[in-house]
N, C-alpha and C positions, 0 to 999 in steps of 0.2 A: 864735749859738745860739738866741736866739728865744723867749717867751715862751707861755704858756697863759693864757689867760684865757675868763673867761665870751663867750658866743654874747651879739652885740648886734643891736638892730632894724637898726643903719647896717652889720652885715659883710653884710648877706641879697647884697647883689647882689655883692661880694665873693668871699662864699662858692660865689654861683651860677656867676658864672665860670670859678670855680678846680673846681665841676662840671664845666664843659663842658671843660674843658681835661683833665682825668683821663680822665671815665668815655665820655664823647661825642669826644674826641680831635679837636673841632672848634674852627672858628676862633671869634669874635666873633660870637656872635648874638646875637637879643634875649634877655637872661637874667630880662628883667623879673617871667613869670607866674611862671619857676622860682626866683625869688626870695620872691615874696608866698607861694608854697607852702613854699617853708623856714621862711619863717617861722610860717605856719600850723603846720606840722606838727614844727616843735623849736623856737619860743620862746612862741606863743598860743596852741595848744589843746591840749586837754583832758589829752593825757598828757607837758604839757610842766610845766617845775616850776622856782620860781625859787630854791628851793635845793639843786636837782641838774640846773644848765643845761648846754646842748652847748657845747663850748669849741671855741676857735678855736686854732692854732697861731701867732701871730706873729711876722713875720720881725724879723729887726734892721732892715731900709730902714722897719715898719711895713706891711708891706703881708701880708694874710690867706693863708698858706703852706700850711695844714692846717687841717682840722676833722672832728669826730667829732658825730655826734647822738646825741643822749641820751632817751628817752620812758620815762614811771616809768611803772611799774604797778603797784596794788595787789593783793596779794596776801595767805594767810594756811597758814599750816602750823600745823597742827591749832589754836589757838586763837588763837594767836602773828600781829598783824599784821603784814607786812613789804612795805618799800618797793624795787622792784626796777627798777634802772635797764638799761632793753634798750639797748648800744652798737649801734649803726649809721649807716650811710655815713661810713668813714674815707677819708679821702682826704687826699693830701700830693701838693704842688709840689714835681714831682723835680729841677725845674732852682733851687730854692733852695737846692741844698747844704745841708742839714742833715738828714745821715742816721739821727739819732735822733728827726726833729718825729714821726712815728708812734709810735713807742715812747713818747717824753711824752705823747704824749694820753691813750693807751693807758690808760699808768699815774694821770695826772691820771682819769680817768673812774672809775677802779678804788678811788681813793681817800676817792671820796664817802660824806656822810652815808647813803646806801643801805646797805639789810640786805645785798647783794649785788648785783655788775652782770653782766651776761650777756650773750653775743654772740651774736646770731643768727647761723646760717649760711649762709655766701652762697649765693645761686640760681644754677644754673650754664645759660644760654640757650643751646641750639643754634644 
């Protein structure tokens, strides 16, 4: 069934992989830059947050199945501060058999100390 947990510095190349194996449907390349930029851009900078981190999916073998990114933004409605977590790039290992590891991200992401989380809508490329 597989667990959720917090986005760590050690899933980035991991994670990058199980990029390229989703959204790029390639084999083994170097995942290295696209690693140091995961990391940049969902656990070090600016609109990353270590009490509303991107979480990982974990398989039962331990090995990184799924992940969801998470980036807060602050915001405010009428006076009212509010912390809003924008979900993006889900992606799940369809050859690990667990046809709910999306749907617990999902929900894990949904459950945050955020005022609300919100999903961008995917860009659809010619």
């Amino acid at each position: 069934m597989g667990t959720i947990r917090p986005f760590r510095d050690e899933d980035a190349e991991s994670v990058a992989a199980l990029f390229q194996r989703v959204f790029r449907r390639g084999g083994a390349s170097d995942c290295g830059a696209l690693a140091g930029y995961l990391l940049q851009l969902y656990k070090n900078g600016p609109t990353s947050s270590a009490d509303i981190p991107s979480l990982v999916h974990e398989s039962d073998r331990g090995t990184i199945s799924g992940f969801i990114g998470l980036n807060v933004l602050s915001m405010r409605w009428n006076e009212r501060p509010l912390k809003v977590a924008l979900c993006s790039t889900v992606m799940v290992d369809r050859n690990e058999n667990d046809a709910v590891a999306a749907a617990k991200l999902m929900k894990a992401a949904r459950i945050g100390p955020q005022d609300f989380p919100f999903r961008k809508l995917p860009v659809m490329c010619p």
